[in-house]
C-alpha positions in Angstrom: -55.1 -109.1 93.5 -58.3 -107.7 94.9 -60.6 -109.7 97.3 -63.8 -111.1 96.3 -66.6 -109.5 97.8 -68.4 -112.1 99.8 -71.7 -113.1 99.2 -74.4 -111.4 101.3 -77.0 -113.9 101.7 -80.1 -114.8 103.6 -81.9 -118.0 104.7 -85.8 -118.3 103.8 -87.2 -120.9 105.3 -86.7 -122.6 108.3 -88.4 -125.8 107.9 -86.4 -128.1 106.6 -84.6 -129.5 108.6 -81.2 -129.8 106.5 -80.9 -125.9 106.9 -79.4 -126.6 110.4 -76.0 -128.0 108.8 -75.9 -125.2 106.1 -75.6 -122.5 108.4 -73.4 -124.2 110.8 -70.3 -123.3 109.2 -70.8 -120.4 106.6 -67.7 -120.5 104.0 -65.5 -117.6 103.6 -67.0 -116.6 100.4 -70.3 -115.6 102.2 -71.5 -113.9 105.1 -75.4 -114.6 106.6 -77.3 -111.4 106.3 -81.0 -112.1 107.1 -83.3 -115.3 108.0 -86.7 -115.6 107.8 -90.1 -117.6 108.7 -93.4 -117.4 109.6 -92.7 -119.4 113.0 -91.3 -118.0 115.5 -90.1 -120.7 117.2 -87.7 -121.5 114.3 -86.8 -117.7 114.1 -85.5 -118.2 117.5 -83.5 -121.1 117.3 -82.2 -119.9 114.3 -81.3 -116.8 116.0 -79.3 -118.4 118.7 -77.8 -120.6 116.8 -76.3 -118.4 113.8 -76.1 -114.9 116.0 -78.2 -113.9 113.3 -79.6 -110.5 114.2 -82.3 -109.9 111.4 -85.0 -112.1 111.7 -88.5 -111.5 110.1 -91.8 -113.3 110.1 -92.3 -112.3 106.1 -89.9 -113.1 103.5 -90.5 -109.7 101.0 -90.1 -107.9 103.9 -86.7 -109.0 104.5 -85.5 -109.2 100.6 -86.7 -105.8 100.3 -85.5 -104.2 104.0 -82.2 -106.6 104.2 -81.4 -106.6 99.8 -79.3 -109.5 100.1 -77.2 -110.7 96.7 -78.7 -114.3 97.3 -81.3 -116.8 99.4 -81.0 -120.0 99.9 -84.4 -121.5 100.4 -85.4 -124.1 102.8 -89.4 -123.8 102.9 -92.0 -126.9 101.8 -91.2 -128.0 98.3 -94.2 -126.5 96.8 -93.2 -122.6 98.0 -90.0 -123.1 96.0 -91.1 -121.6 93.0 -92.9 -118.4 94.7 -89.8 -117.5 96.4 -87.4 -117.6 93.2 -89.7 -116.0 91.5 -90.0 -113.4 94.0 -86.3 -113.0 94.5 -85.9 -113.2 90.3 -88.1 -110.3 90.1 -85.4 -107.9 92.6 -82.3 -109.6 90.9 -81.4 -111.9 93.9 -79.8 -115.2 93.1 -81.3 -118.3 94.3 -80.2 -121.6 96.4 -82.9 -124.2 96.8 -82.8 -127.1 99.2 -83.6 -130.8 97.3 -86.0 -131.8 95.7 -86.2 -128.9 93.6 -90.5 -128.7 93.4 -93.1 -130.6 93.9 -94.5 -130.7 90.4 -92.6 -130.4 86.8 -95.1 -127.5 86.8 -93.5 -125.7 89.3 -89.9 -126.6 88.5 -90.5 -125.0 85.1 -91.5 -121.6 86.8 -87.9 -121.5 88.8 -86.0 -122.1 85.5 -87.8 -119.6 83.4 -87.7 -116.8 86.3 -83.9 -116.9 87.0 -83.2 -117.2 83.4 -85.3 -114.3 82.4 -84.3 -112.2 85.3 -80.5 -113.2 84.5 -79.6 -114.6 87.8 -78.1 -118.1 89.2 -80.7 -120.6 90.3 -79.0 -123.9 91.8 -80.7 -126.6 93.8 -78.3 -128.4 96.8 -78.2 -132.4 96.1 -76.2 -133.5 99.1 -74.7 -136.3 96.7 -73.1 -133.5 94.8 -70.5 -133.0 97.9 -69.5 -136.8 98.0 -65.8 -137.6 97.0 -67.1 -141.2 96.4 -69.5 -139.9 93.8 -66.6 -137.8 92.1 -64.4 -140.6 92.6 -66.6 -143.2 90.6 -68.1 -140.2 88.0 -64.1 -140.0 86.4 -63.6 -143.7 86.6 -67.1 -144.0 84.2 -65.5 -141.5 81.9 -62.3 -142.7 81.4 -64.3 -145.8 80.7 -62.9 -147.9 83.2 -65.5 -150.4 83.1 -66.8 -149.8 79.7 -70.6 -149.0 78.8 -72.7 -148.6 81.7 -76.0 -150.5 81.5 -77.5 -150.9 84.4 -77.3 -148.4 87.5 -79.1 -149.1 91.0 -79.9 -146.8 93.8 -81.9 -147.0 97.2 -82.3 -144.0 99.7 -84.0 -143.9 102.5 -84.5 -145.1 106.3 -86.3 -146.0 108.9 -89.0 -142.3 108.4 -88.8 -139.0 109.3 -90.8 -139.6 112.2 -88.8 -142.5 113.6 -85.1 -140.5 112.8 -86.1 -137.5 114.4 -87.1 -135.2 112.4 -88.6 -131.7 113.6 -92.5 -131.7 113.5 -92.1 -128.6 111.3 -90.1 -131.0 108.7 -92.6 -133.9 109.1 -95.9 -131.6 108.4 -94.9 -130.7 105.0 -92.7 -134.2 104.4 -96.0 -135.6 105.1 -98.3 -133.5 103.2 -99.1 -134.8 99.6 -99.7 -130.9 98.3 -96.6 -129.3 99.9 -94.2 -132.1 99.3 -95.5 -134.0 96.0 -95.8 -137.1 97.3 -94.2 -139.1 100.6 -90.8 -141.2 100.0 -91.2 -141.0 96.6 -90.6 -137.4 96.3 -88.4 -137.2 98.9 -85.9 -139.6 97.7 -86.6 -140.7 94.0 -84.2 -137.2 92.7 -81.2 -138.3 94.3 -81.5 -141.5 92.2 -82.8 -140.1 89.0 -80.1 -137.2 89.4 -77.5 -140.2 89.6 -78.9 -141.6 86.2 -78.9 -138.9 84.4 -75.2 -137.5 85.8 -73.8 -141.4 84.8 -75.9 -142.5 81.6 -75.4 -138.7 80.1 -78.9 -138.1 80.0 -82.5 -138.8 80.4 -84.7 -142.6 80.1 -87.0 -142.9 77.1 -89.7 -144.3 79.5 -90.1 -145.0 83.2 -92.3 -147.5 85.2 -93.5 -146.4 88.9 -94.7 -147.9 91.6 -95.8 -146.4 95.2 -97.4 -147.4 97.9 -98.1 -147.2 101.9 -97.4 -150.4 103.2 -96.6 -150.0 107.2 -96.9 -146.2 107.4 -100.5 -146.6 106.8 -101.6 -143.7 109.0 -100.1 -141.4 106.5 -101.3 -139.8 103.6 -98.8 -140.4 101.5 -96.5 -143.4 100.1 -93.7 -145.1 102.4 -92.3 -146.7 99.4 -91.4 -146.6 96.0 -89.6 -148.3 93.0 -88.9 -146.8 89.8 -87.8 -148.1 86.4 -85.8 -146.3 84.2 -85.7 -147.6 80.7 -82.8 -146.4 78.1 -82.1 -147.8 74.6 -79.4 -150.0 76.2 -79.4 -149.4 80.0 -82.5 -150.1 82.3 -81.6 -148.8 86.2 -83.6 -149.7 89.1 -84.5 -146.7 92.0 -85.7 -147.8 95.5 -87.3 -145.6 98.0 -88.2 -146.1 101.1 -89.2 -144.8 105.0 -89.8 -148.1 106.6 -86.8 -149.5 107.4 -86.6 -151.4 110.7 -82.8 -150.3 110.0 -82.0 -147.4 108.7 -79.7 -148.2 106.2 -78.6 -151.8 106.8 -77.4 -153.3 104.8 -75.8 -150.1 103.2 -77.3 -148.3 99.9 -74.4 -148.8 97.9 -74.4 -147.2 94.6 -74.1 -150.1 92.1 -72.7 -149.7 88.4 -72.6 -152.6 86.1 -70.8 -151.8 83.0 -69.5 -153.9 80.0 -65.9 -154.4 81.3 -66.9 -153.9 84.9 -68.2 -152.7 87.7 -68.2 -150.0 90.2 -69.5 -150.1 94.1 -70.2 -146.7 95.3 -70.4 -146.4 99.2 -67.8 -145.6 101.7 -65.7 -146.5 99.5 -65.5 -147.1 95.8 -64.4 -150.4 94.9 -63.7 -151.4 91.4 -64.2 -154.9 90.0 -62.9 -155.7 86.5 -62.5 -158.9 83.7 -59.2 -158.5 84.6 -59.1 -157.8 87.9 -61.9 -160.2 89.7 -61.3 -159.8 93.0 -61.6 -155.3 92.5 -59.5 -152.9 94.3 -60.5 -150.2 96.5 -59.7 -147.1 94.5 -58.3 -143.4 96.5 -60.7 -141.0 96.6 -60.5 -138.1 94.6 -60.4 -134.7 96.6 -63.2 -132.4 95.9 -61.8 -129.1 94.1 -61.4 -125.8 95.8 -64.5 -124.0 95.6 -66.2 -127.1 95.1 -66.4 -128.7 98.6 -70.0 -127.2 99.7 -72.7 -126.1 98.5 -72.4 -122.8 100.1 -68.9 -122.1 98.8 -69.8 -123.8 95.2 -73.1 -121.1 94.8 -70.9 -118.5 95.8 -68.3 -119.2 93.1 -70.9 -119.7 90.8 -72.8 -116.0 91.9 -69.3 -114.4 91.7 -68.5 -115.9 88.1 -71.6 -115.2 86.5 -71.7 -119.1 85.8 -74.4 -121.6 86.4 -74.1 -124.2 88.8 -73.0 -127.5 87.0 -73.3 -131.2 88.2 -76.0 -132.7 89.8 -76.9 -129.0 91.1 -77.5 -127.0 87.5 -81.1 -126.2 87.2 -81.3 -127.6 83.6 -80.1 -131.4 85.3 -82.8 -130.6 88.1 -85.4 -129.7 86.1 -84.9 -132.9 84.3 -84.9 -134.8 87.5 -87.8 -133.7 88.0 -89.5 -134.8 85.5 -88.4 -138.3 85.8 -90.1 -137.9 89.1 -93.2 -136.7 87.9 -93.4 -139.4 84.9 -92.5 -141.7 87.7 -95.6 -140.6 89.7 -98.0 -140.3 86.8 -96.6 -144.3 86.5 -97.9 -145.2 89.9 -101.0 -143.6 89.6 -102.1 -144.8 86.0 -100.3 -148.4 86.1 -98.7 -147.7 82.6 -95.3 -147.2 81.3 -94.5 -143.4 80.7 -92.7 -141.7 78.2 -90.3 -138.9 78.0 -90.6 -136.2 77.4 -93.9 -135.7 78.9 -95.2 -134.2 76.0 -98.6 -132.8 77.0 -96.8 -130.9 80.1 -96.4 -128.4 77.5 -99.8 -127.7 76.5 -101.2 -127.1 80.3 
């Protein structure tokens, strides 16, 4: 049988700061081609850390000098949609770094490019690598504790400026145009992703609420809580930066269904009618070609297929506007339905 080819791809974007972990260990299936960004102080460290040779201050200068088969993107939220459209336009398939925009606006703009231009557009929700997540997704659908009705989720910690985040990181994290919004934006997807992966689909409504109450030197929210109303589920999302703990006590994934319920953390533990006291269940393992996002986009580039899960563009894009209704909740102090129907008519 013949070898894949492996994927020649590049990095654009240095900023965020999760890009450090996705270049660390490059699957098989690819091979780093290229990196750019405008600072060259994150050119460098990017250099010695990957070996990477070509570097480049201008990102159409490397697609169009380096013509790698894919980027995965790791600028401020609100480039996202400039970059896959520019690497739509030259047939170059696209990885982008959570949340997938900044605005529904914008998230729109990815989809249509990559599906005009034919090419795969995926966006990496760390959640989408957890075996505990797996685990607990095939124990809701072989209905192990009936009818889910309510989910609850909180991400978050004590700020990117207490956890030690790069300054680069922090300027756009912190910047209402280039990220969205503060903690809501930065955590609210992993959440709404979670909702629509478990309930099967999006809320009818939402109800948002944000607000800055220690950061106050910011210009954007520290916190947030969103409610996400279904015809018989309602799940609660919390957001937050101000921890004096980062994450004590532990954001457990919580999933009350009608014959039981499922903890999602470390561990998944399973509590039933007939089984009280739960059981912690084995973990499933994550399938080959599965275990990364690196090695998933690959497969997916290689397949012709889109990326499914919490990483398909379609699931995104819906996240996405669960955030924005969210938002448009905070702002106005009313309950928002979806779809957000005049989003069409912009």
């Amino acid at each position: 049988m013949a070898r894949q080819k492996k994927l020649r791809f590049a990095v654009l974007g240095m900023a965020h700061d999760h890009v450090w972990s996705f270049v660390k260990h490059p699957p098989e299936a690819a091979q780093l081609v290229g990196g750019a960004d405008p600072d060259p102080g994150l050119r460098a460290r990017f250099g010695k850390q990957t070996g990477c040779q070509q570097l480049f201050a201008d990102y159409e200068e490397l697609l169009d000098q380096v013509k790698p088969d894919a980027a995965a993107v790791f600028t401020a939220t609100t480039h996202h949609a400039d970059l896959v459209a520019l690497c739509a336009a030259r047939g170059i398939h696209t990885l982008i770094e959570k949340p997938m925009a900044a605005t529904l606006e914008q998230a729109d703009r990815m989809v249509l490019a990559a599906r005009r231009a034919g090419t795969r557009l995926m966006v990496n929700w760390p959640t989408a690598w957890s075996p505990t997540i797996h685990t607990a997704l095939r124990l809701v659908r072989e209905g192990r504790i009936g009818k889910v009705w309510q989910l609850t989720w909180r991400g978050g910690h004590a700020g990117p400026d207490q956890i030690g985040c790069s300054p680069q990181f922090q300027a756009f994290l912190f910047d209402q145009e280039l990220n969205g919004a503060g903690a809501f934006n930065d955590y609210c997807g992993y959440g709404a992703g979670l909702c629509l992966l478990f309930l099967g689909g999006p809320p009818h409504s939402v109800v948002g609420m944000a607000g800055r109450l220690v950061k106050t030197h910011l210009a954007v929210d520290d916190n947030g809580i969103l409610l996400l109303r279904y015809p018989h589920a309602i799940c609660r999302l919390e957001m937050t930066w101000t921890e004096a703990v980062s994450g004590r006590p532990a954001h457990d994934i919580v999933l009350y269904g009608t014959e039981g319920t499922l903890v999602i953390g470390a561990e998944v533990w399973l509590y039933t009618r007939k089984k009280p006291e739960g059981s912690c269940v084995p973990l499933d393992d994550l399938p080959r070609g599965e275990r990364d996002p690196l090695e998933y986009f690959a497969r997916c580039v290689q397949k012709g297929e889109d990326p499914q899960g919490l990483c398909n563009p379609d699931l995104s894009r819906a996240t996405q506007e669960i955030m924005e209704a969210g938002l448009r909740s905070a702002t106005s102090g009313r309950e928002i339905a979806l779809p957000i129907e005049d989003h069409f008519f912009r």
